[in-house]
N, C-alpha and C positions, 0 to 999 in steps of 0.2 A: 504493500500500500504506500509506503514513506518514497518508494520508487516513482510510481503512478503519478504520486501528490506533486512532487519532484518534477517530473515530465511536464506535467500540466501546468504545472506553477513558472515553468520556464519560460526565459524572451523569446516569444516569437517575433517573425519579420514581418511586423502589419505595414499596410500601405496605407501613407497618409493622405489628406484633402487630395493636392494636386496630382500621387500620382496615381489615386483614382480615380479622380476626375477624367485623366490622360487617357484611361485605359476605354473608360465608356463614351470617353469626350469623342475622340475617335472613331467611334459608331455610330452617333448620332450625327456629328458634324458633317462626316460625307456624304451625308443624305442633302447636306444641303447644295453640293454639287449638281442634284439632279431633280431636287423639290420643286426648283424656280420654275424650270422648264416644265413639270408635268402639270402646275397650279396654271399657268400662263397658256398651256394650252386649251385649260378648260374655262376658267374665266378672264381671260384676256386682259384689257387695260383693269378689269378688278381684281387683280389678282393677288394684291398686299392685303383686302379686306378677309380674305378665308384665310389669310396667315396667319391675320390678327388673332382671330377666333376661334385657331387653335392653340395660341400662342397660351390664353384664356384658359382654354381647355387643360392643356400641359400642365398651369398653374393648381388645378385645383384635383390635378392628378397625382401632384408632389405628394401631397399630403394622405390620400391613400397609399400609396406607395411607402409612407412613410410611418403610420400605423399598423402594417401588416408587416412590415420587414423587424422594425424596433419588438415586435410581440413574440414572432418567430425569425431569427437570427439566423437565418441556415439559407447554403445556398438551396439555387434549385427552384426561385422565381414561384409561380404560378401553382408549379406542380406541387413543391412542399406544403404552400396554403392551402391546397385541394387535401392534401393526406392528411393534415394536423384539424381538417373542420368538415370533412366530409367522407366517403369510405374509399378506398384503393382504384375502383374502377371510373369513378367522377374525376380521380385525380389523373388518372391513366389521360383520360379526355385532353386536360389540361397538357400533358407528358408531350401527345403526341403534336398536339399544336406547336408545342415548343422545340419538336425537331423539324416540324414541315419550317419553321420560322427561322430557322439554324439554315438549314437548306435551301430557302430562297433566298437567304441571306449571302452565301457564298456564291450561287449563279449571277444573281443579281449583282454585286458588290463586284466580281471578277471580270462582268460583262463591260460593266459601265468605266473599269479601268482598261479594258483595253478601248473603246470608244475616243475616251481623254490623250492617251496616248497613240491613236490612230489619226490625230488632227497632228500629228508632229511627224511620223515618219509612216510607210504602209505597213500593216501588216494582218497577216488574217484575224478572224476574229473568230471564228471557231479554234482553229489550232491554236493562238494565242492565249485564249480562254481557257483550254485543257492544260497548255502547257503552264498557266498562272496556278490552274487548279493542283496541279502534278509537285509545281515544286513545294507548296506551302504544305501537300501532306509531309514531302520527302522530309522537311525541317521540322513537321510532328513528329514524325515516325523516329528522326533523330532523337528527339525531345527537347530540341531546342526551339519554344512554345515565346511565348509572350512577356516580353521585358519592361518592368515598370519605366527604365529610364530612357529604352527606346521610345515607349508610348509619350514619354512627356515630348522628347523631341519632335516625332510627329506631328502633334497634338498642335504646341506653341510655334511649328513652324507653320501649321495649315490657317492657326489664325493670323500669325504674320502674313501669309498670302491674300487672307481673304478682304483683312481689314487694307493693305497696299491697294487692294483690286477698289474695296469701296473709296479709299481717298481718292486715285484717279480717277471713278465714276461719277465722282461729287465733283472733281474737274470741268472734267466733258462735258458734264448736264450746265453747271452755267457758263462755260463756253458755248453750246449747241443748245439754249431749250426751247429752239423747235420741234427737233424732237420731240419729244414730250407732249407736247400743244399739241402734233400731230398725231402721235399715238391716245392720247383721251378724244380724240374725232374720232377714231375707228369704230368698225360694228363689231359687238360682243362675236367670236367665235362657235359656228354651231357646234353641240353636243351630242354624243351618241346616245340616246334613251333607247335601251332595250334593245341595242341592234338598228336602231332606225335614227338616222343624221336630222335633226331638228333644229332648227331656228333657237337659237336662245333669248334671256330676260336675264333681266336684274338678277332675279329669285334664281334660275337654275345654273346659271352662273358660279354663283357665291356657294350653292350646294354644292355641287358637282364642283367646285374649287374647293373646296373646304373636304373632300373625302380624297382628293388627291392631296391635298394638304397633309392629313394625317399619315403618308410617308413621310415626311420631313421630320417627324420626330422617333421615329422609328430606330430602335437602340437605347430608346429613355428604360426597357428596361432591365439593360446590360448590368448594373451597376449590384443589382439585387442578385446577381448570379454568383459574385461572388464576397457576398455582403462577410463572409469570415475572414476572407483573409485581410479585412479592413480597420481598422482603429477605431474604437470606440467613437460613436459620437461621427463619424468621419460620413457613414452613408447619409444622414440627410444634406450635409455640406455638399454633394455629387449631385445629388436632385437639383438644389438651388443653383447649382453651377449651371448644368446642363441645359436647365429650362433658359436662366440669365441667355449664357451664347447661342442655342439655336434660338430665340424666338428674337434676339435683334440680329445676328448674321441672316436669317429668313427674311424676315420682315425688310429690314435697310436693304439688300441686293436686291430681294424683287420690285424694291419703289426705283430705284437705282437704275435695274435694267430696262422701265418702263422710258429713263430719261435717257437711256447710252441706245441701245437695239429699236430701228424699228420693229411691228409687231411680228412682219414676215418674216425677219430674220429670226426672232423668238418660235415663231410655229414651226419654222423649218431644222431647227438645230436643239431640240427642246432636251438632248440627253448630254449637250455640251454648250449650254447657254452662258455659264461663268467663263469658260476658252473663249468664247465671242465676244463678250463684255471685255474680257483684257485687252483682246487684239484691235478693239473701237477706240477701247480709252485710253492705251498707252502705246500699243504696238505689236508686234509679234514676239518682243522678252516678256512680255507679263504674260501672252498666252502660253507660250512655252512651260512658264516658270509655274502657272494653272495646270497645266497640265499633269506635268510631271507629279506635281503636289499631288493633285487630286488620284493619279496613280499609285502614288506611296499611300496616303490613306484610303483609297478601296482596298488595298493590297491590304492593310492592315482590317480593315472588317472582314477579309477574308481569312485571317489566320484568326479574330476571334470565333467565327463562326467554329472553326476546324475545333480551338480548345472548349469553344460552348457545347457540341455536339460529344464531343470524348468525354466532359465530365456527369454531362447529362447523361448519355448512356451509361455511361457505368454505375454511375446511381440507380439507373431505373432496371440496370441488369445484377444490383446486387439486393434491390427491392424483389426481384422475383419477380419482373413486369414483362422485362423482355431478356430472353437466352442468358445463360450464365457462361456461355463460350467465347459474348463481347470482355470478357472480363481478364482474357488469356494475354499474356504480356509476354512481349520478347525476349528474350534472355540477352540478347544485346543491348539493348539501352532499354529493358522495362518499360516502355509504352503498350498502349493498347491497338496497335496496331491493325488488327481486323479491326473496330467501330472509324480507324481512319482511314483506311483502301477499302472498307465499303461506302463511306460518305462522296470519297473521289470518284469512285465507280458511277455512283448513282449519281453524282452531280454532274458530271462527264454526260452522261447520258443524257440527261434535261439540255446538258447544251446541241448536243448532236441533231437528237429530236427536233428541235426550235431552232436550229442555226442561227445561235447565237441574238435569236432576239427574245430580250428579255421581257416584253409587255405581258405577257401571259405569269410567268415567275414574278415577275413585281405584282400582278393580283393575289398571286400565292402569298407573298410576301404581308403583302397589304392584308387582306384576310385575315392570315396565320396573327398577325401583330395584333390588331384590331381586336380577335375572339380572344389573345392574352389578356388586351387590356380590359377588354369585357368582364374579361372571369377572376383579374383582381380587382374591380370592383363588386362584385357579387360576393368573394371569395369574402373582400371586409367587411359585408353586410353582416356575413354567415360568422364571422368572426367577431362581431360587436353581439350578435345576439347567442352565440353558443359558447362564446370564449370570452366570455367578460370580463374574468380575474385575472386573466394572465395579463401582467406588467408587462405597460410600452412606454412610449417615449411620448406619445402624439396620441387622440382621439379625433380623427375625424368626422366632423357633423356627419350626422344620415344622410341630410341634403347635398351633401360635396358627393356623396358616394353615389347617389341619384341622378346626380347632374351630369359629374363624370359619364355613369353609366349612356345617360339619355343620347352624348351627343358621340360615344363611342360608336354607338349602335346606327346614330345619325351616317358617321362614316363609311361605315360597312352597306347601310343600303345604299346611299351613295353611289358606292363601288360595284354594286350589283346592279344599280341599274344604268350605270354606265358601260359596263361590259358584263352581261350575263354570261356569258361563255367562261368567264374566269371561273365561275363557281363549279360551274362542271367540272372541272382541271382539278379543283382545290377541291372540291369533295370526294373526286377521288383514288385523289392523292393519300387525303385523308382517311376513307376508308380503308387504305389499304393497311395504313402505319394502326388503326385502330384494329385491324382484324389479329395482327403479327399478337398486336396487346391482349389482346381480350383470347385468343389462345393460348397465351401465358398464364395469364388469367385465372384458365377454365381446363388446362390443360390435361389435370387429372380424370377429369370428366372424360376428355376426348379421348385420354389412352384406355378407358374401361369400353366407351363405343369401340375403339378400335380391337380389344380384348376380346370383345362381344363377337365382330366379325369374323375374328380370326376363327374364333370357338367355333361359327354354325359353316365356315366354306372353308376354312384349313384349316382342319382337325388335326391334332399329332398324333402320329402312329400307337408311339409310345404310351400313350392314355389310358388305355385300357388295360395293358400289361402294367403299369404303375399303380393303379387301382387293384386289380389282382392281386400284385404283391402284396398293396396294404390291407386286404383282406386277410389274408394268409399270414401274418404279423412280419410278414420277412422284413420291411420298413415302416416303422409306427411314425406313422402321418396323420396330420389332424386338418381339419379343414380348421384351417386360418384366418382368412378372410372372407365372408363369405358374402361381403360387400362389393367384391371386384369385378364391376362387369356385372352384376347379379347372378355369378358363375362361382362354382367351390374352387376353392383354391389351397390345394393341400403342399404343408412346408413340412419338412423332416425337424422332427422336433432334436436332434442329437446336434443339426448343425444353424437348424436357423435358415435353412435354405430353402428357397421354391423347387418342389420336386415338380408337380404337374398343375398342371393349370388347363390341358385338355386342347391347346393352340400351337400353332405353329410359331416360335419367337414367341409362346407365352410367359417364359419365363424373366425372360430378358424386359416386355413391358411391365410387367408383375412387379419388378425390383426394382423401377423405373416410379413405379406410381409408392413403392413401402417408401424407397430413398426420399418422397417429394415429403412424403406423411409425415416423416421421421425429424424433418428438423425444425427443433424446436421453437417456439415463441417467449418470451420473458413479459412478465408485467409486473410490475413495479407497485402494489398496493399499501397504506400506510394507516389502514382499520379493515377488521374485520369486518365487512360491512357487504351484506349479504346480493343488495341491489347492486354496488358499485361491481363488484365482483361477476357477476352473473350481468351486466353492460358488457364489461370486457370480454367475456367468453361468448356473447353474439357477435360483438363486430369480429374476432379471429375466426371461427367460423363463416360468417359474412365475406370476409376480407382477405382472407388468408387459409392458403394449404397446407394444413398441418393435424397430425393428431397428436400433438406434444405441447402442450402448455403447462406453465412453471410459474406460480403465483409465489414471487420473493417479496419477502417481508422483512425490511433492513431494521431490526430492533436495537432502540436506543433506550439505555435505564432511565435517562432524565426525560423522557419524552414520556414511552410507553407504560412506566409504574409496574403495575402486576403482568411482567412479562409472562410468568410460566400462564395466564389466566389467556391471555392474548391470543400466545401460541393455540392452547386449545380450541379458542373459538375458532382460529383459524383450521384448525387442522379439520375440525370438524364440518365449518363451512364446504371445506374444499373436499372430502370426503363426499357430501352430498351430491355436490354438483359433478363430481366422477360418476356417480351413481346416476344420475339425471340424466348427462350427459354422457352414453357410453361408449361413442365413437371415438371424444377427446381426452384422452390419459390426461388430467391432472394433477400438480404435483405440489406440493407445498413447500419454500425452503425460506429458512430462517436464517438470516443473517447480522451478524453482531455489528455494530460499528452505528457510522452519521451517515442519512441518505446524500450524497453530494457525488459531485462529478469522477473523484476518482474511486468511489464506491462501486459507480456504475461499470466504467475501465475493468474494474476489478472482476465484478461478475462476469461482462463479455468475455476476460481472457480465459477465468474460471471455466465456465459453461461454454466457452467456443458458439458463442451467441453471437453475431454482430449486434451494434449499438444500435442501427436502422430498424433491426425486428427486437427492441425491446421498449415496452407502452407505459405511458403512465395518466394519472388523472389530470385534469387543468393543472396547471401550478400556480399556488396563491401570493407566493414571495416571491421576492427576487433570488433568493437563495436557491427556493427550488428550483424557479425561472433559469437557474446557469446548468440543473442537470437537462432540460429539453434542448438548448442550444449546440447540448455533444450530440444532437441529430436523434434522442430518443422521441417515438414518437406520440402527441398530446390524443387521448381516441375518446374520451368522454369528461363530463365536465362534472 
């Protein structure tokens, strides 16, 4: 324990305000590379108005974001909120959004860099695109991933570009503002509603400007991914950051480009509008110097995408959501190398498929970010009303979470009814990453169908001579399971082993579905308390494949008083509900000591438990508040 204590209590290397601001700054900011140009196509000379209004939006999206993150401290975004306030397969939902949203992120981010640097010298854009995609696995695969001090450089040189570009635009416009004058005479831009090219207004405008808008902030929720390895206090400073420089680099460049570009030059060039702005307002060194810039920072949304998608999978494959074979590391430099050559593969793929144009992937994009942000605002809803006591930092009104909500949603239909064709793509896309889940899932289930099958069209020879024998006592076999498949299943009682199962490879799915049963759950209970107890043993059941639950009871004399009285009620509660329940072995173990973080350390290495599969009640202090932040997880209140 003095070990554990030791460990834990040790300096880690947190990342302060700037350079995790750098890290997310970076994700959000390149969006504004190509914001300008998607809002201006759709509402034309209004196109600073839906900036604004999400500028608004953003603002009062801080503050959910910052209620939910300060409550539950863990990376893992959306999908950790889904696990700690709702059950495994809601959270799943959430999971998968956030790799189709990992995934649009690196097509899209790698596309739009070879675009910027396509205005400076020729080169393809599919091949260039794989080969962007190619090298950034190759420096995962290395394990050489994401440097805090690289990101600040990035980061502080993209806004030295941007802010160069806006002083020479502020030149130009009162040198030339004709421009300008000439650009507010133009007619609004028609709109595609529903597949059909329409006349536009004021009104569809500023909509249909404001759901293109909402990619421009896209990366506000990078910051939350990896809210541990951050400094106290440090993630809402990232929020306030974030919003501060996108919503005036947004806002000032597209008032800006309305006075440097005329409109046509704007609709014709809309995926490299800020390279046109330089080479209007100062010459072909600032487009150049845009250019390049804007290359190193896609490049870099593209290497976070790469570290967002590895640490997400791996979470979500050592949750038991998706294959536990993503979890297999090189022996050469210890990465996870399958969840990176399949992310390449597949994103390869999307560009091959689409040569290379990203309008379809940026709805996936668009979508995927949108239903995240949708579902941390619901997520806090569901967090304010079933997780009350757990200590944060921030409460956000119901109305902020409302509001958030209303114009997220605004977004989204927006985007659907500017291009319905996206949602096909993106749904199913989604179905597919939802199917992989929900067979993890349910998996147990499908190898006892699959058991079933085997059993009634290929039979094993041997079955009937192994029943024999066990007649004739040559082998004393007992039928074991006699849940599997709703077929007997008899195991040699001398070694523990599946003899027959009456299938061909029945043995082999047999110990496939005992190995899944077999490993354990931990829950962390702190009274005997008969309700609170029998909660937890629905949702594991509910939520979770296992028939091995372990109700630890970490006994403290200044806390608990008549310990030996305690134990009993315990021992007896849990007795019962074995009895009750007799699919699931549980088990009662008493532990001496303080419930606290290296307590918990302690029993995972004890019980070869991970921290992920072990639950506890709300927590009402802060005290206890620091054992859920080691990623145990919160399952009733």
């Amino acid at each position: 324990m003095s070990e554990i204590r030791e460990k834990l209590s040790g300096k880690r290397h947190l990342l302060g305000q700037w350079p995790s601001t750098a890290i997310c700054g970076n994700d959000i900011l390149s969006s504004v590379l190509y914001s300008s140009g998607i809002v201006a196509k759709k509402a034309g000379k209004l196109a600073p108005i839906p900036l604004i209004m999400v500028s608004v939006v953003l603002y009062f999206l801080r503050f959910i974001y910052e209620e939910v993150v300060t409550a539950i401290p863990l990376n893992g975004g959306s999908y950790n909120l889904l696990l700690n306030t709702t059950s495994k397969r809601v959270a799943a939902f959430g999971a998968a959004l956030g790799i189709l949203s990992y995934l649009a992120t690196g097509v899209v981010s790698s596309t739009s860099a070879i675009y910027y640097i396509r205005t400076e010298f020729d080169m393809p854009l599919v091949g260039g695109t794989i080969a962007l995609l190619f090298a950034f696995a190759l420096l995962n695969v290395l394990g050489i991933t994401e440097s805090s001090r690289v990101a600040m450089v990035l980061f502080f040189h993209h806004v030295l570009v941007l802010t160069v570009l806006a002083v020479f635009s502020v030149i130009h416009v009162f040198k030339n503002p004709q421009i300008f004058k000439d650009n507010m005479k133009t007619e609004l831009p028609p709109v595609d509603f529903l597949g059909d090219i329409i006349d536009s207004n004021v009104f569809t405008a500023i909509f249909f400007g404001f759901a293109g808008g909402m990619l421009g902030i896209t990366g506000f929720e990078s910051s939350a991914q990896f809210v541990e390895e951050q400094q106290p206090g440090v993630f809402r400073k990232t929020l306030r950051n974030m919003w501060a420089f996108v919503s005036v680099f947004n806002t000032v460049l597209s008032i800006l480009s309305l006075g440097v570009l005329p409109m046509e030059v704007v609709y014709s060039h809309p995926d490299t509008v800020l390279a046109e702005m330089g080479r209007t307002a100062a010459g072909r060194w600032l487009s150049a110097w845009i250019a390049y810039d804007a290359f190193g920072v896609l490049s870099g949304a593209v290497l976070t995408s790469y570290v967002g998608i590895t640490g997400l999978c791996r979470r979500l494959a050592s949750d038991r959501v998706l294959p536990a074979f993503l979890l297999t590391t090189n022996k050469w430099r210890g990465t996870n190398h399958i969840i990176i050559l399949l992310y390449f593969v597949i994103a390869s793929s999307f560009v091959i498929i689409r040569k290379g144009d990203n309008v379809i992937m940026g709805g996936v994009y668009a979508y995927s970010f949108l239903s995240l942000m949708s579902l941390f605002c619901l997520g806090c809803m569901i967090l304010k009303a079933k997780r009350a006591e757990i200590p944060r930092d921030i409460s956000a009104p119901w109305w902020t979470c409302i509001f958030g909500l209303v114009f997220v949603v605004v977004g989204m239909l927006g985007n659907l009814l500017g291009d319905p064709k996206v949602l096909t793509t993106f749904s199913l896309y989604f179905i597919i990453v939802v199917l992989v889940m929900m067979a993890m899932l349910d998996r147990v289930t499908l190898l006892k169908a699959l058991l079933a099958v085997m059993t009634k069209y290929f039979p094993s020879r041997a079955g009937k001579a192994s029943a024999e024998a066990s007649s004739i006592g040559q082998v004393q076999m007992v039928q074991e399971d006699s849940d599997v498949a709703g077929l007997p299943v008899y195991t040699d009682m001398a070694s523990k082993t599946v003899v027959n199962t009456g299938a061909r490879g029945g043995r082999t799915i047999t110990k496939a579905i005992m190995d899944i049963n077999e490993a354990p759950i931990v829950f962390f209970c702190k009274h005997p308390d008969m309700t609170v107890i029998n909660k937890a043993i629905l949702y594991v059941r509910k939520n979770e494949q296992t028939h091995n639950l372990r109700i630890v009871h970490v006994a403290n004399d200044s806390v608990d008083g008549d310990m030996a009285a305690v134990h009993r009620s315990f021992e007896n509660i849990v007795a019962l509900f074995d009895h009750i329940y007799p699919k699931l072995k549980i088990d009662f173990v008493s532990v001496q000591g303080e419930f606290e973080p290296a307590m918990v350390q302690w029993v995972s290495q004890s019980m070869g438990v991970p921290v992920n599969l072990m639950f506890i009640t709300q927590p009402g202090n802060k005290e206890i508040h620091k054992v859920s932040t080691l990623g145990v997880r919160v399952i009733t209140g």
